[in-house]
PAKOL-479874 format. One record per residue (C-alpha): x, z, y; residue in one letter. Coordinates in Angstrom, 1 decimal, decimal comma, padded with zeros to 4 digits. Layout:
BEGIN
<atom px="X" pz="Z" py="Y" residuo="A"/>
...
This chain:
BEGIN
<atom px="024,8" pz="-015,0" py="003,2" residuo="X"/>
<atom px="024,3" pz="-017,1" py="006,1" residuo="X"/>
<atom px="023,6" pz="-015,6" py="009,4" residuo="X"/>
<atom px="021,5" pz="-012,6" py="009,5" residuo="X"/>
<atom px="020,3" pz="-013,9" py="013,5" residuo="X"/>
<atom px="019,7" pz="-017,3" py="012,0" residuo="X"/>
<atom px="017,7" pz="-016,2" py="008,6" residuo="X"/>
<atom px="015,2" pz="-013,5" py="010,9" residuo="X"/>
<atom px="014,7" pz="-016,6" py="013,3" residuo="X"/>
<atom px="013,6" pz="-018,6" py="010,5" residuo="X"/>
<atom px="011,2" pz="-015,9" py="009,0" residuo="X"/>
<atom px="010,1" pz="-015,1" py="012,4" residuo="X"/>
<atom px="009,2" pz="-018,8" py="012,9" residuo="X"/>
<atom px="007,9" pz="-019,7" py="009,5" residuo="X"/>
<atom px="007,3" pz="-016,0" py="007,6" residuo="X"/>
<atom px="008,9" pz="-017,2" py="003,9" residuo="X"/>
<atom px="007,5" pz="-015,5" py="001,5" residuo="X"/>
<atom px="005,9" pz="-013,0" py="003,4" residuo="X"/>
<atom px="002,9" pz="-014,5" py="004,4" residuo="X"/>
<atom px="003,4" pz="-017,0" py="001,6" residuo="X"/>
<atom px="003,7" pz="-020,1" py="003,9" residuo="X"/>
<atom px="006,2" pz="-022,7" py="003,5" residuo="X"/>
<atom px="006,2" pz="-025,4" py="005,7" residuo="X"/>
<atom px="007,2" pz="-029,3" py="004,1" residuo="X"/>
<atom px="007,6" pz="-031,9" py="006,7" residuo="X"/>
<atom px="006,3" pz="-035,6" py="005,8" residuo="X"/>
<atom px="009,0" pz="-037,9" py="004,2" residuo="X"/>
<atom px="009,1" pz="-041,3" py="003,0" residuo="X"/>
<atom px="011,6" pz="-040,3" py="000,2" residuo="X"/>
<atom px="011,3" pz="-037,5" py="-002,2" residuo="X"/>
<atom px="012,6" pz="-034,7" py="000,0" residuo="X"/>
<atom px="013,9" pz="-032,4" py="-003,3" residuo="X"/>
<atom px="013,7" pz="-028,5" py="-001,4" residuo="X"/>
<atom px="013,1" pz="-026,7" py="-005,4" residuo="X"/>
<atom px="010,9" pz="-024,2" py="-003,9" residuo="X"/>
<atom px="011,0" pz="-021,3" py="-006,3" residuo="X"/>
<atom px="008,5" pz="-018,1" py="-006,2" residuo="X"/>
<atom px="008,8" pz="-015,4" py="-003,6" residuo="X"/>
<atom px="011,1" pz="-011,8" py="-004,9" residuo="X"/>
<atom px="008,9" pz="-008,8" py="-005,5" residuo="X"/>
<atom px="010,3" pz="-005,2" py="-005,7" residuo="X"/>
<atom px="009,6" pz="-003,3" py="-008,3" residuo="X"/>
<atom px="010,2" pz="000,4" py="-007,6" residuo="X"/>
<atom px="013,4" pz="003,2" py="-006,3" residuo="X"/>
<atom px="015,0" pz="005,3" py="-008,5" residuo="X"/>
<atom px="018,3" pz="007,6" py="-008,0" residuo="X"/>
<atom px="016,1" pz="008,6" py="-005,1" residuo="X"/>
<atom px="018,3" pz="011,8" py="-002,5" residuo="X"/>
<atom px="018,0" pz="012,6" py="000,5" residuo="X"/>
<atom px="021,0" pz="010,0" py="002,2" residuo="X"/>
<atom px="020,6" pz="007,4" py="-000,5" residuo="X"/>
<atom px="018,5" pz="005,2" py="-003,3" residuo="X"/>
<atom px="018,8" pz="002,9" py="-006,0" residuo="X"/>
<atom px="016,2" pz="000,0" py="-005,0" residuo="X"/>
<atom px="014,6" pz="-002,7" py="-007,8" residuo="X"/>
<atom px="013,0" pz="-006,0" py="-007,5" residuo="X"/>
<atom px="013,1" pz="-009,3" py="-009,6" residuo="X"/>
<atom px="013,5" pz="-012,6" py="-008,0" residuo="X"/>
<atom px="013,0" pz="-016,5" py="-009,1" residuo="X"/>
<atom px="016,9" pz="-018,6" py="-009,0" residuo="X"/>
<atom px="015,0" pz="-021,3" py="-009,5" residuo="X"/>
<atom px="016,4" pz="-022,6" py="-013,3" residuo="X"/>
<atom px="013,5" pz="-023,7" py="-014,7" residuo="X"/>
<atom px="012,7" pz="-027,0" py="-015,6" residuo="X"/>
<atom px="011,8" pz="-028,8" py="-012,2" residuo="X"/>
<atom px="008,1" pz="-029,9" py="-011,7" residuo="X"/>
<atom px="007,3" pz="-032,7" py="-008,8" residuo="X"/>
<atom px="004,1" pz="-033,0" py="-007,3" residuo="X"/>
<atom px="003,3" pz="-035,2" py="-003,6" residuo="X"/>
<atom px="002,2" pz="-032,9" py="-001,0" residuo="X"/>
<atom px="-000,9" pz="-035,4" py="000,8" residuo="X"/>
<atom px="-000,6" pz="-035,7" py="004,8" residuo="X"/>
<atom px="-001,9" pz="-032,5" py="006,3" residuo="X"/>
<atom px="-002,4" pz="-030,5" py="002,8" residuo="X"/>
<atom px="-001,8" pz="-027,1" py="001,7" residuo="X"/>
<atom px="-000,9" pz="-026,8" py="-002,0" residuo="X"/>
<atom px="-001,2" pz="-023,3" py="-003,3" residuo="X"/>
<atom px="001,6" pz="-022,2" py="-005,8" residuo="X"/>
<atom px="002,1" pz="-019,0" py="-007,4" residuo="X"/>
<atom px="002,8" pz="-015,7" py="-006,6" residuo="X"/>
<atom px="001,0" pz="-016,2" py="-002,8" residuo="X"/>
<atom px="003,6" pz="-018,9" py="-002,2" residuo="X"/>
<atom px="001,8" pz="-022,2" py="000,0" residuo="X"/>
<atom px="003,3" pz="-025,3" py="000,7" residuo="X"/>
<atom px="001,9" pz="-027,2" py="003,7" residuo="X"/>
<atom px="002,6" pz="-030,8" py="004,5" residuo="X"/>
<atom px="002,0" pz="-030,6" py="008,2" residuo="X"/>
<atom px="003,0" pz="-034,6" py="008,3" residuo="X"/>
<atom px="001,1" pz="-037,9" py="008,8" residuo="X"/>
<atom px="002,3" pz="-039,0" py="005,5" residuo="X"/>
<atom px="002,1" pz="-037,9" py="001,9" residuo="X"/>
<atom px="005,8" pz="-036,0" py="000,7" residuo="X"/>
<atom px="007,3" pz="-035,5" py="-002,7" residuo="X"/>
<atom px="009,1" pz="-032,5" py="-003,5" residuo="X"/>
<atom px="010,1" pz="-030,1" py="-006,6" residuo="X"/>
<atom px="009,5" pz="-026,9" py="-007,3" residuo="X"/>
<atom px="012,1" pz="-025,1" py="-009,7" residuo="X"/>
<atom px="014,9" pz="-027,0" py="-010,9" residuo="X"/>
<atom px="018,0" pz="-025,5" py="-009,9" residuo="X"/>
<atom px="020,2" pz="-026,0" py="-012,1" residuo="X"/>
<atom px="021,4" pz="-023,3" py="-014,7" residuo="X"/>
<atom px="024,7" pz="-022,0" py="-013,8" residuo="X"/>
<atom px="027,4" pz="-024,0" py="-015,5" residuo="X"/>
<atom px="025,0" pz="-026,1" py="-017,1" residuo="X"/>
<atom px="025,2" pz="-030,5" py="-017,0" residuo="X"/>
<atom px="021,3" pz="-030,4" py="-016,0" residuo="X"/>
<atom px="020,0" pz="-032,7" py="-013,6" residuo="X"/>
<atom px="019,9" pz="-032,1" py="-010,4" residuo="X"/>
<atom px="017,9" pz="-033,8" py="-007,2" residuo="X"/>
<atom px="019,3" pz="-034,9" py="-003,8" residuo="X"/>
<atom px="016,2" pz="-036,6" py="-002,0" residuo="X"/>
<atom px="015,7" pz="-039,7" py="-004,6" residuo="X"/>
<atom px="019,1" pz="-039,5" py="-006,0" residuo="X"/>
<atom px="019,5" pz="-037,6" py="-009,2" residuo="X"/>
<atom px="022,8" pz="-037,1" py="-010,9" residuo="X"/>
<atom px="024,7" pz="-033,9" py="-013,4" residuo="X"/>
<atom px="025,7" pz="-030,2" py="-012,4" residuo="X"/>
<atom px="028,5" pz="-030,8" py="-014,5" residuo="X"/>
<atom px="028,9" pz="-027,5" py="-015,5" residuo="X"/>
<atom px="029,2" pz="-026,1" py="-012,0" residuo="X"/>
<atom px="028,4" pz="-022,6" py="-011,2" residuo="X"/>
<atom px="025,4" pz="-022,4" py="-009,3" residuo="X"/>
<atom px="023,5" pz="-018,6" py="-008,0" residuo="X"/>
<atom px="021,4" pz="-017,2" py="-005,6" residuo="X"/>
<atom px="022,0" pz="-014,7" py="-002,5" residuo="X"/>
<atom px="019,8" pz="-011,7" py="-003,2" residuo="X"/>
<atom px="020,3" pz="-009,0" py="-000,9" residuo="X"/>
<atom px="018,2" pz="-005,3" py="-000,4" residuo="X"/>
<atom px="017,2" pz="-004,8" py="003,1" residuo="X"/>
<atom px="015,4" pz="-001,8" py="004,4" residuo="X"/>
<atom px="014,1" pz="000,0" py="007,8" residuo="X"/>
<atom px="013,0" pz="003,5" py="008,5" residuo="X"/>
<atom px="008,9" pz="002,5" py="009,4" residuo="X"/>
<atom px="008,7" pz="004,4" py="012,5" residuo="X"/>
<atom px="011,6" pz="001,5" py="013,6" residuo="X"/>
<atom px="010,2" pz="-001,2" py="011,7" residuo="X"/>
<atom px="006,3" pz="-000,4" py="013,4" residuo="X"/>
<atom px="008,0" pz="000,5" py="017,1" residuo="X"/>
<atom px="009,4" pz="-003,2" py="016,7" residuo="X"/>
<atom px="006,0" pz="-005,0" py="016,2" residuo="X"/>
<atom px="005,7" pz="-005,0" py="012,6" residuo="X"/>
<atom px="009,0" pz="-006,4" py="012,3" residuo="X"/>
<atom px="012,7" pz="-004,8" py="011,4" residuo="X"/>
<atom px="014,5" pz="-002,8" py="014,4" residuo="X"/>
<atom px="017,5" pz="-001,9" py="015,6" residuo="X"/>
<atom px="017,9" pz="000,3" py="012,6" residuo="X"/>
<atom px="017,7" pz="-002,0" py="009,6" residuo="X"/>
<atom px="020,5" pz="-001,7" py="006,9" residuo="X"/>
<atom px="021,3" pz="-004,4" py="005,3" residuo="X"/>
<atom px="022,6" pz="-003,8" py="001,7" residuo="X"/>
<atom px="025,4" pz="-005,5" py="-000,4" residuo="X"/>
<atom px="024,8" pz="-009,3" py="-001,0" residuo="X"/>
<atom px="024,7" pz="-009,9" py="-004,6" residuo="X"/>
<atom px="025,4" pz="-013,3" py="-006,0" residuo="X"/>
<atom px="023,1" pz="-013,7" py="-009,1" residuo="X"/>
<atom px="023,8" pz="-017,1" py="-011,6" residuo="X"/>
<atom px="021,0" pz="-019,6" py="-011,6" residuo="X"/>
<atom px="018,8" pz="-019,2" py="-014,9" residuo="X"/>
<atom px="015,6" pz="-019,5" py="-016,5" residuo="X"/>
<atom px="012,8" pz="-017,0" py="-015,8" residuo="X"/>
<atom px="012,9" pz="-013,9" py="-013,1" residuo="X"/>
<atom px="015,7" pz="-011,7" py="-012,6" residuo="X"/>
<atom px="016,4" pz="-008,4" py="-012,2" residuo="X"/>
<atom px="018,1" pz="-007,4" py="-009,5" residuo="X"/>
<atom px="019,3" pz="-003,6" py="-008,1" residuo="X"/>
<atom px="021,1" pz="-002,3" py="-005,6" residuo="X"/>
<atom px="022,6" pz="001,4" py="-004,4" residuo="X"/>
<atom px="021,6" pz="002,1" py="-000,5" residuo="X"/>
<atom px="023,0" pz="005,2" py="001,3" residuo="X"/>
<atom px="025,3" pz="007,8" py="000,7" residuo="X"/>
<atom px="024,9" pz="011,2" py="-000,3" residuo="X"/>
<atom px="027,3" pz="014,1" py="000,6" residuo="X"/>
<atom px="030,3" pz="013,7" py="002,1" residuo="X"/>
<atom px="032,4" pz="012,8" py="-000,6" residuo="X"/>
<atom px="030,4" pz="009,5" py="-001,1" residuo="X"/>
<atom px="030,3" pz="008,9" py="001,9" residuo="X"/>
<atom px="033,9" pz="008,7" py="003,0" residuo="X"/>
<atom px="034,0" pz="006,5" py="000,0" residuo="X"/>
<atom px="030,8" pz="003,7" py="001,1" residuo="X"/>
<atom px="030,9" pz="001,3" py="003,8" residuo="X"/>
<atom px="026,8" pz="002,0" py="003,2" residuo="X"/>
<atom px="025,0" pz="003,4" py="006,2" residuo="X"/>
<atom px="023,4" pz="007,2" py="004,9" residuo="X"/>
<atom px="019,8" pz="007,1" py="004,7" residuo="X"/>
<atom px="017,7" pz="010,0" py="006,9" residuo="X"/>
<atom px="016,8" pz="012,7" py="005,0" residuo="X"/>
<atom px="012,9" pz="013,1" py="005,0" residuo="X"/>
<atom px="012,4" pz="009,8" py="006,2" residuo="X"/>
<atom px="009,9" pz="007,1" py="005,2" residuo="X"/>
<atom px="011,4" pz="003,4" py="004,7" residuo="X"/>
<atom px="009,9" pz="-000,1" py="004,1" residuo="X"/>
<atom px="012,5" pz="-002,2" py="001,9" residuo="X"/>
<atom px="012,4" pz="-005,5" py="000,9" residuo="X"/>
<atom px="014,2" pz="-008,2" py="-000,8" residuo="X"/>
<atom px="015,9" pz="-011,5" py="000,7" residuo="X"/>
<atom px="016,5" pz="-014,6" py="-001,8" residuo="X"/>
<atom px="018,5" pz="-017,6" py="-001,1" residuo="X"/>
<atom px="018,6" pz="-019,5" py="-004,1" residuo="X"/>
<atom px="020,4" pz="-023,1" py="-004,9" residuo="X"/>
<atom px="023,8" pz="-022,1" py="-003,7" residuo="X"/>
<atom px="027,0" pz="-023,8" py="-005,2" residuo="X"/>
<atom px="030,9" pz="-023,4" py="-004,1" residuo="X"/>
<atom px="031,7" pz="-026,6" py="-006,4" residuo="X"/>
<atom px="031,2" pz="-028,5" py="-003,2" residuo="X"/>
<atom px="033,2" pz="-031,0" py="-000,7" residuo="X"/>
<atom px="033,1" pz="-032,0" py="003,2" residuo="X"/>
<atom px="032,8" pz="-035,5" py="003,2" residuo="X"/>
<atom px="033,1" pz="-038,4" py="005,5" residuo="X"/>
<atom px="029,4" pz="-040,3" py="005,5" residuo="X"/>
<atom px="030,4" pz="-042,0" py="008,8" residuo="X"/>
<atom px="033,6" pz="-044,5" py="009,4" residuo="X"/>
<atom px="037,6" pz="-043,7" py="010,2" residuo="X"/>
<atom px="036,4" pz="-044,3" py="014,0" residuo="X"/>
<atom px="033,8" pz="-042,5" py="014,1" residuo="X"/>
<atom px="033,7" pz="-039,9" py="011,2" residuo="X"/>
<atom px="030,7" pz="-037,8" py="010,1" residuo="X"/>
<atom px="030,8" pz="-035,5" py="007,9" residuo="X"/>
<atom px="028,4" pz="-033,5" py="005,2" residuo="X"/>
<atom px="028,6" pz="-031,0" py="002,6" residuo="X"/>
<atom px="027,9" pz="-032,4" py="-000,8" residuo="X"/>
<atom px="028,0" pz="-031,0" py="-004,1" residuo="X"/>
<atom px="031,0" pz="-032,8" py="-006,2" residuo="X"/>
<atom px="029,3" pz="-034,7" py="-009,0" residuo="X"/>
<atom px="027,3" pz="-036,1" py="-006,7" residuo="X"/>
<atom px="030,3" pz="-036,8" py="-004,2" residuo="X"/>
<atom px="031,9" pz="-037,9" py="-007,9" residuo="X"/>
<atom px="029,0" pz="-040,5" py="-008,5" residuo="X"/>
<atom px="027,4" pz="-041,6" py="-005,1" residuo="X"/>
<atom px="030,3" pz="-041,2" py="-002,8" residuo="X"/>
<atom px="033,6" pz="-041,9" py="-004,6" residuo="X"/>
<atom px="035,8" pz="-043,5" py="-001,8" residuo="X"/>
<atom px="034,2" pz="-041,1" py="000,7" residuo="X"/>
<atom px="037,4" pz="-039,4" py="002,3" residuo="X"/>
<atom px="036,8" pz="-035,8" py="001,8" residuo="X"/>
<atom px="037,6" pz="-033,4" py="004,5" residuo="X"/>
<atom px="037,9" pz="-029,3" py="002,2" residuo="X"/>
<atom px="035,7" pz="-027,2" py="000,4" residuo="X"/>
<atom px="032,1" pz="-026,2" py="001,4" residuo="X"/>
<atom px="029,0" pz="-024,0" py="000,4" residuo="X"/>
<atom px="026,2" pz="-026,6" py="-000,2" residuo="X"/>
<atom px="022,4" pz="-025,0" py="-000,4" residuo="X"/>
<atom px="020,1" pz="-027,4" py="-002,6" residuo="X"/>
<atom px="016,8" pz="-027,8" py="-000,3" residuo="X"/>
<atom px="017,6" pz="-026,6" py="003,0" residuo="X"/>
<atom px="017,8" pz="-029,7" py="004,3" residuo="X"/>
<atom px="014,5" pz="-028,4" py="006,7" residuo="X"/>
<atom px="016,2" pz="-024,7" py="007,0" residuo="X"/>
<atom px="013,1" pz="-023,7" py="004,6" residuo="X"/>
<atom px="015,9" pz="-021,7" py="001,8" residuo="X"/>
<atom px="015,1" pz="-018,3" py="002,6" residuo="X"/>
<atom px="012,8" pz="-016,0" py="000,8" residuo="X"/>
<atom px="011,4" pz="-012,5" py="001,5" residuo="X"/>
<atom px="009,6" pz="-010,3" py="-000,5" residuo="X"/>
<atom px="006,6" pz="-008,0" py="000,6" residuo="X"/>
<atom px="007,7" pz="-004,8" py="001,6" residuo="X"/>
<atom px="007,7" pz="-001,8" py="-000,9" residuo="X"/>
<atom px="008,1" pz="002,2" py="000,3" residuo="X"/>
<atom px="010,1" pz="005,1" py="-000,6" residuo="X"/>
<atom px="010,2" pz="008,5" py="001,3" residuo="X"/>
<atom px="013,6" pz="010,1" py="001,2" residuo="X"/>
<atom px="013,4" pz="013,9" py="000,0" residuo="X"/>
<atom px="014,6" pz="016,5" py="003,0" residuo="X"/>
<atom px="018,2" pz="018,2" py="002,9" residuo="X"/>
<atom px="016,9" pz="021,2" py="003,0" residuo="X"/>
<atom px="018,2" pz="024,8" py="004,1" residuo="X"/>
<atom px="020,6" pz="028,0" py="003,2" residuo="X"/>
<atom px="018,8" pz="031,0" py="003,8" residuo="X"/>
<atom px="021,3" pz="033,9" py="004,4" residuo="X"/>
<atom px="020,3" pz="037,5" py="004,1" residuo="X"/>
<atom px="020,3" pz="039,8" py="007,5" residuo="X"/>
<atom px="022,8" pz="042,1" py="006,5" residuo="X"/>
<atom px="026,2" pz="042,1" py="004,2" residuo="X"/>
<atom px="026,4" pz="045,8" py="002,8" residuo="X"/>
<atom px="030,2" pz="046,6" py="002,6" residuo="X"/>
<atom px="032,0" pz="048,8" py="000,2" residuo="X"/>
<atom px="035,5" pz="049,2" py="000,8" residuo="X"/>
<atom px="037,1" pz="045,7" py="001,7" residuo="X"/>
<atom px="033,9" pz="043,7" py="-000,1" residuo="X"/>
<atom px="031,0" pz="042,4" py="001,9" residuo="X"/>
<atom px="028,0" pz="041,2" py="-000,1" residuo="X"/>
<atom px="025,9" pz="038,5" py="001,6" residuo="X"/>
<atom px="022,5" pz="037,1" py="-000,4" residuo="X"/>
<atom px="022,4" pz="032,9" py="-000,2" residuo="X"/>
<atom px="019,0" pz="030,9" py="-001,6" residuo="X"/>
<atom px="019,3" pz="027,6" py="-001,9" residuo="X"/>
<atom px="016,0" pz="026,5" py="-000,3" residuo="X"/>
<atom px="016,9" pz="022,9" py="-001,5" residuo="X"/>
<atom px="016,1" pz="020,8" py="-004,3" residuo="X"/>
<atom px="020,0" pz="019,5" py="-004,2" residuo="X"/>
<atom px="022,9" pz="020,9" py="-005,0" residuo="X"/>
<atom px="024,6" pz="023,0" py="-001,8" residuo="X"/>
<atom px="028,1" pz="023,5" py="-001,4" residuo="X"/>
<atom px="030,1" pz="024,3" py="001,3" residuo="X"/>
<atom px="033,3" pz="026,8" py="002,8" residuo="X"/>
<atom px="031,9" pz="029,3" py="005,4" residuo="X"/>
<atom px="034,5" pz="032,4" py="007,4" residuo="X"/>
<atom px="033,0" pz="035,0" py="009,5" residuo="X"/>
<atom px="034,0" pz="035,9" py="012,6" residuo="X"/>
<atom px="033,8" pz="038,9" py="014,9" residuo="X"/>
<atom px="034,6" pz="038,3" py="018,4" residuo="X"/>
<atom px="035,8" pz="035,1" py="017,5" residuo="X"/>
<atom px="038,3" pz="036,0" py="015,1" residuo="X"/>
<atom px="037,8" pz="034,9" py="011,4" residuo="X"/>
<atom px="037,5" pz="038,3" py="009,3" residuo="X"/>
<atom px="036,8" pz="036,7" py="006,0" residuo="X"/>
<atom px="035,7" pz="033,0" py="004,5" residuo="X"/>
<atom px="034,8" pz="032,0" py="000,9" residuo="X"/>
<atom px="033,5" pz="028,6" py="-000,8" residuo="X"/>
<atom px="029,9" pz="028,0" py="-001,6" residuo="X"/>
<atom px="028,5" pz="026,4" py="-004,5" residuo="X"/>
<atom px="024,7" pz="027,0" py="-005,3" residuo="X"/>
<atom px="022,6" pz="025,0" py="-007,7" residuo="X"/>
<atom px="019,3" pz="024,2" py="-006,4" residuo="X"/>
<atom px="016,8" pz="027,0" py="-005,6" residuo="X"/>
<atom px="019,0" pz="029,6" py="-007,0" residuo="X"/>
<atom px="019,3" pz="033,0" py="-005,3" residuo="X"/>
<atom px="023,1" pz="034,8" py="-005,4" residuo="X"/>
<atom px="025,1" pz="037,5" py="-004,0" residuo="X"/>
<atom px="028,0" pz="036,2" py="-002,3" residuo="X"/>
<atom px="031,2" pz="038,5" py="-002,6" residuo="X"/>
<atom px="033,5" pz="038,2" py="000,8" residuo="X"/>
<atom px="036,8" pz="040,1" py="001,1" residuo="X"/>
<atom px="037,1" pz="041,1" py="004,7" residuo="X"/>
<atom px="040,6" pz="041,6" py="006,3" residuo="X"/>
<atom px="041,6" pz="044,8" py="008,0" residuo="X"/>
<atom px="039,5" pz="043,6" py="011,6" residuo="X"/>
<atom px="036,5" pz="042,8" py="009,6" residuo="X"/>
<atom px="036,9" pz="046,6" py="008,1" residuo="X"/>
<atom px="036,9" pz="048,2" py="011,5" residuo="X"/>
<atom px="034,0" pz="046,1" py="012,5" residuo="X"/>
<atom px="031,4" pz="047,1" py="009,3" residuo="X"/>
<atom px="032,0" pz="050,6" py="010,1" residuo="X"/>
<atom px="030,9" pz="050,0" py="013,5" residuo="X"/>
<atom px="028,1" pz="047,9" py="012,4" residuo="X"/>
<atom px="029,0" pz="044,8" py="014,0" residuo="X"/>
<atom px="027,5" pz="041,6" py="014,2" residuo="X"/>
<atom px="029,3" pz="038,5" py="012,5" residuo="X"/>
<atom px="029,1" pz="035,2" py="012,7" residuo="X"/>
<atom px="028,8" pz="032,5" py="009,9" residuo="X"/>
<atom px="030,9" pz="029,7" py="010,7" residuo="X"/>
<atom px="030,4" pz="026,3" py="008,4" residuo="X"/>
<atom px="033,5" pz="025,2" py="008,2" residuo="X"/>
<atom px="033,0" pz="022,3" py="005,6" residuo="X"/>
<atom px="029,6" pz="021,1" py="004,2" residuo="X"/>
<atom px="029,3" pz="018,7" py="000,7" residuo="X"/>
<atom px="025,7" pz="018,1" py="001,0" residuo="X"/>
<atom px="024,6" pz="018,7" py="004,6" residuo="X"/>
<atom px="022,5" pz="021,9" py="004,2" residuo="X"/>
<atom px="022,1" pz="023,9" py="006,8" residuo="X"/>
<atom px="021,7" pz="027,5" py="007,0" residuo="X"/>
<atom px="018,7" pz="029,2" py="008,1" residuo="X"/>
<atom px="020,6" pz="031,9" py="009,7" residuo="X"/>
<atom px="024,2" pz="032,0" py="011,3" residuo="X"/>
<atom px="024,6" pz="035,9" py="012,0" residuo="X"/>
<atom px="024,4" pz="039,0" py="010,1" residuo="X"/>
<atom px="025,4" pz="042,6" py="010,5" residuo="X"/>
<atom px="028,1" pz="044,4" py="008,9" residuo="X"/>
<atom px="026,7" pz="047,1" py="007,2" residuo="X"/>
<atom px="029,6" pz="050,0" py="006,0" residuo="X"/>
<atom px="029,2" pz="052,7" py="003,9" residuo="X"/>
């Protein structure tokens, strides 16, 4: 996608889709922008503590195009809250829809001149955005310094609404070593939206619209380079946006709302009763998630036994721990031990971090 600085400007300026207001400025010619409806979300599933699954639907804009003139100083209403003002002193044509169908030879607009897609492939820029709302409120109703932006997706231009998903977050360790994706906060509430910027093609050229002295140049899709500009030197490949000839080719989605579940906590009984060499500690998994970790004690600093950790959630289990020779000694005094977490899956933590040795 284009810049993120440059796309919240514009949605600060003109709120696309959010508000519903799309501003068209007067033209003489048929300015083609193929205004398409605004994304929705539709729900979260998948949902743990560090990461989501996140739904929505959005318009590419591949139905069959519909003109209408927008009279000086209107406001024509569209669907799904989506307004189109004509703040000019003269009447504009534009299109709504229209895009054409991904590797389809549809028509196509540019201002007045029409011409094939040629079978190119055309799609739209959908990508998941989300904030934690205590960020998103602190920053005036607007996204903070802790937004995550999610993987740009590039969906094919076609009829109808799509639906769209995405994976945010991490959860446990594993996943995340694997993710360039931020973890979500555990126990934390988040607005999330969706971002659409649909009419995109690669099947376009830089060309030369000025003269050898004094070039100029422009990004134009190839058939119409092909059939309007066919002696036009042409300077290397470009993106080309159909309809952002204003900068209006950004659309956001009302917020939805998902509350991350909490981590959740180990609780660790006060004593480990030893027989022999074999300390028995009780675990409860106090979380909804699976917990796994390695733990050692320690007594005086010095490790005197470790183990690995694997309860399902809310299950309660005696944890065997063979103590070496110093952690002997130290039950038969009763000593206190420490639980060190030395590696931790899931990111549980435990509701206590010393017991006592209790020998026989």
């Amino acid at each position: 996608m284009t810049s993120k600085h440059s796309r919240s400007a514009l949605i600060a300026a003109l709120a696309v889709g959010a508000c519903g207001l799309v501003a068209v400025p007067a033209a003489s010619a048929a300015d083609t922008q193929y205004f398409v409806q605004s994304p929705i979300v539709t729900g979260v599933s998948d949902l743990t503590p560090e990461s989501a699954v996140l739904h929505g639907s959005v318009d590419t804009g591949g139905n069959p195009a519909v003109a209408f003139t927008a009279l000086a100083g209107a406001d024509f209403t569209w669907t799904a809250g989506v307004n189109i003002i004509n703040s000019g002193s003269s009447n504009a044509t534009d299109f709504i829809e229209g895009l054409p169908a991904s590797g389809s030879s549809s028509t196509v607009w540019i201002g007045s001149k029409s011409f094939s897609n040629a079978g190119a492939d055309n799609y739209s820029n959908v990508e998941f955005e989300l904030d934690p709302v205590s960020d998103y409120v602190a920053n005036g109703g607007t996204p903070g310094s802790d937004v995550i932006f999610g993987t740009s997706m590039e969906i094919g231009t076609g009829p109808g609404l799509t639906s769209v998903a995405s994976s945010v977050g991490a959860y446990g360790a594993a996943a995340q070593r694997n993710s360039s994706q931020t973890p979500l906060k555990p126990g934390t509430k988040y607005y999330y939206w969706i971002v659409d910027q649909p009419g995109t093609t690669d099947n376009a050229e830089n060309v030369n619209v000025g003269t050898a002295a004094s070039p100029s140049y422009s990004c134009y899709p190839t058939p119409y380079i092909t059939q309007y500009l066919p002696t036009a030197p042409v300077q290397g490949p470009c993106v080309y946006q159909y309809g952002n000839a204003n900068g209006v080719d950004f659309y956001q989605s009302p917020n939805g709302e998902f509350t991350t579940p909490p981590l959740g906590e180990v609780a660790v009984g006060a004593n480990a009763k030893v027989s022999g060499n074999q300390a028995m500690v009780r675990l409860t998994n106090r979380s909804g998630f699976l917990a796994q970790m390695r733990l050692k004690l320690t007594v005086g600093g010095k490790a005197v036994a470790a183990a690995r950790v694997k309860l399902r959630p809310h299950v309660d289990r005696m944890l065997t721990l063979t103590l070496n020779g110093a952690g002997v000694q130290a039950a038969g005094r009763h000593a206190s031990a420490r639980i060190v977490v030395t590696a931790n899956s899931f990111g549980q933590t435990l509701k206590r971090t010393t017991i006592t040795l209790v020998g026989r």
